[in-house]
C-alpha positions, 0 to 999 in steps of 0.5 A: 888768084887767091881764095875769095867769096866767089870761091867759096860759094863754089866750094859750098856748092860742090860739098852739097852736090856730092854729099848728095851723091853719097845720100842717094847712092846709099839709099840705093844700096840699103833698101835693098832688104825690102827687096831682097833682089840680087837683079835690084842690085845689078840695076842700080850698079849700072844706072850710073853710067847714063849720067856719066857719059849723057850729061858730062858730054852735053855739059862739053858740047854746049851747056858748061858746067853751070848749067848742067849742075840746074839740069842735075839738081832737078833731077835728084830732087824729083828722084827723092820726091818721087822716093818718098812718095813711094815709100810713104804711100805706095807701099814700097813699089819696086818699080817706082823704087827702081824708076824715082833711083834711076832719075835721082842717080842719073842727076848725081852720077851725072854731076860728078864728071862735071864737078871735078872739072869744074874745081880743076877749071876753076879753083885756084892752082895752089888749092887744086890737088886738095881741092879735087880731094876734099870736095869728092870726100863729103860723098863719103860724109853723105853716105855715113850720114845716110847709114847713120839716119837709116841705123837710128830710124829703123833701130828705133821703128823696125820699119824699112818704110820710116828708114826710107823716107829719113833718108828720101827727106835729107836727100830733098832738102840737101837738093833745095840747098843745093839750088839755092846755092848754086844760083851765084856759081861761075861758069868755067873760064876754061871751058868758055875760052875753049869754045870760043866766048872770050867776052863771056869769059872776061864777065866771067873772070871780072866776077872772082878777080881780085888785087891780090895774086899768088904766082909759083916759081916757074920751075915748080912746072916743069914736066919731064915726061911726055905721056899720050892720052892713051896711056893716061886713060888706060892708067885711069881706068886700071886704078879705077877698076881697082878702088871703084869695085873694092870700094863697092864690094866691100863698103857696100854688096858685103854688107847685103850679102853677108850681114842682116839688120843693123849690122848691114847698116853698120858696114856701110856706116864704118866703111864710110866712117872710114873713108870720110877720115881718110879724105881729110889725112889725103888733103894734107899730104897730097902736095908733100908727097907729089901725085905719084908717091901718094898712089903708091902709099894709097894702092899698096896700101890698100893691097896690104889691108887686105891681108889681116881681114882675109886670115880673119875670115880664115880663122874665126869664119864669122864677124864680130867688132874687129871685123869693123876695124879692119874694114875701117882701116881698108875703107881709108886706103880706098878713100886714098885711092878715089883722091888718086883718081879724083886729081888724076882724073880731071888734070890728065884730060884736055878741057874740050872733052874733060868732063866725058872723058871722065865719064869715058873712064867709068865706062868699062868699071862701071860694067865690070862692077855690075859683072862682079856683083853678079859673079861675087854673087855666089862666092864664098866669105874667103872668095870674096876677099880674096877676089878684093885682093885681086884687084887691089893687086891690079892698082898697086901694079898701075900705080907701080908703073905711072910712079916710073913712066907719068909724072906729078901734077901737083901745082902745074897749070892744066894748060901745061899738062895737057898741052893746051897752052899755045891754044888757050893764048892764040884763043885769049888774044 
């Protein structure tokens, strides 16, 4: 299939859900001043994880993909609704705080599992790769955006209530967008064929069929090696233990443990800055460089940009502008990592399972993430970077290892990779 209206529509539809991701993740993260809490910051790392595995497991069961994202969109719209609220009238309750973030995360956390299997699913094979790229990129757009409204607003009122409620209204209106958006999206072929409703499938496929066609050489989906679920899954949570807490600890807790005022802001702001650039540079170079070497060049990469900011720390013991610079440059390295795991993630996982499967993955990072903000809790500036080291080091190893033993999937029909093919074809007759 080429490019068409239908997927465009879906393209716009994905953009909205994760840059809303990145809006209402960040606002987690940057009224933290208001509270000052390091047990606020434990909560909202953890909260995710009931989005991940409740909805993307209800979506495989029965709702599909479609219907879980309406689910998702009210939640994330009452959660800003009820954030705004709070902020504006009720004096910043902790607990409204705490309960308008965990409605609003549950809503986004919980689209992610389903988003990326919907554009593996769904999104023409020749755009796949950057497509599972691109799309999870504008959660770092979000987030950048987000950092920017709140730098501006309270650079202007000195007011964490007016930075809140910024940021609570572009999250509410990216949520009626989003809505209205979504009311032309498509249902997953793949998971309709999956489960049975051929009828419902070839509705499906007759809203985004057209006469022009794009078919690969056969030999472009040769897959060499054969690699067990098992084995897939503990190289996905390996790397994403690597890029999920680096990423986390160094765009967003540095920045409340070690910085004040605007220069908290501003961390996260160039952190994102950073990454959002990065995903564009991943989408182009994603296909040349075949999966495996692009997990190299990502994870090494990020290992070694570790470097210069540790002896910066060693030497000047205080941030000044470079520090900027080198969060920038290590932010790029990380986005790299996420696309690593965002074409990995849903081409590894069979279609009947997908999107928990993924949910699955962040099971044990996300509890070891919220562990590491309590532990790094009382770390030194150099043991905090040294500790990111750490992890880094853990992805460039598992990258290392995939690179010899698992294989490229750049182009290869998901039938093919997770060995659904006979399935798909007995079902389809």
């Amino acid at each position: 299939m080429k490019w068409n209206r239908t997927v465009s529509l879906t393209f716009l539809s994905l953009a909205i859900g994760f840059f809303m991701w990145g809006i209402i993740t960040t606002i987690g993260i940057l009224t933290y001043p208001a509270y000052n809490n390091i047990y606020y910051l434990i909560y909202v790392s953890a909260v995710p994880l009931i989005g991940d595995l409740l909805l993307s497991r209800l979506s495989d069961i029965s709702l599909g993909r479609k219907t879980t994202f309406f689910i998702t969109m009210f939640l994330y719209s009452l959660g800003s609704i009820i954030f705004i609220i709070n902020s504006a009238f009720l004096n910043e309750n902790i607990y409204i705080t705490l309960f308008a973030y965990t409605i609003a995360t549950i809503g986004v956390e919980g689209e992610v599992p389903v988003a990326l299997s919907l554009i593996a699913e769904l999104f023409p094979l020749r755009y796949r790769e950057k497509m599972l790229i691109i799309l999870p990129n504008f959660d770092n757009i979000g987030a950048a955006v987000a950092a920017l409204i709140a730098f501006l607003t309270y650079y202007m009122s000195s007011s964490f209530v007016v930075q809140e409620i910024s940021m609570g209204i572009v999250a509410l209106i990216g949520a009626i967008v989003a809505i209205i958006v979504r009311l032309t999206l498509p249902e997953s072929i793949r998971w309709l064929v999956v489960k049975g409703n051929i009828n419902k499938a070839k509705n499906e496929i007759n809203k985004i069929k057209t006469d022009n066609t794009y078919t690969e050489s056969a030999s472009t989906y040769n897959i060499s090696k054969t690699v067990g679920l098992g084995y897939r899954y503990a190289f996905l949570v390996l790397i994403g233990l690597s890029q999920y807490l680096t990423y986390g600890l160094m765009a967003y807790i540095i920045a409340d443990y070690y910085f004040k005022g605007l220069d908290l802001i501003l961390v996260v702001f160039y952190a994102n800055l950073g990454a959002s650039i990065a995903g564009l540079i991943a989408m182009l170079i994603v296909d040349r460089l075949g999966s495996r070497r692009f997990a190299l060049l990502s994870y090494f990469g990020g290992f070694l940009t570790m470097i210069p900011i540790m002896f910066f720390v060693v030497m000047f013991n205080k941030y000044v502008t470079m520090f900027y610079v080198l969060l920038f440059l290590n932010m790029m390295f990380s986005e790299l990592g996420w696309a690593v795991r965002t074409v990995y993630e849903p081409t590894l996982m069979p279609t009947a399972s997908r999107a928990f499967m993924i949910g699955l993955v962040r099971l044990p990072i996300i509890v070891a993430y919220t562990l590491s903000i309590y532990l790094t809790s009382s770390f030194s500036e150099l043991g905090f970077i040294v500790y990111n080291m750490i992890l880094w080091g853990i992805g460039a190893l598992s990258s290392g290892i995939w690179y010899i033993k698992g294989f490229d999937t750049n182009k290869v029909p998901l039938e093919k990779i997770t060995g659904e093919e006979k399935v798909l074809i007995k079902e389809t007759q």
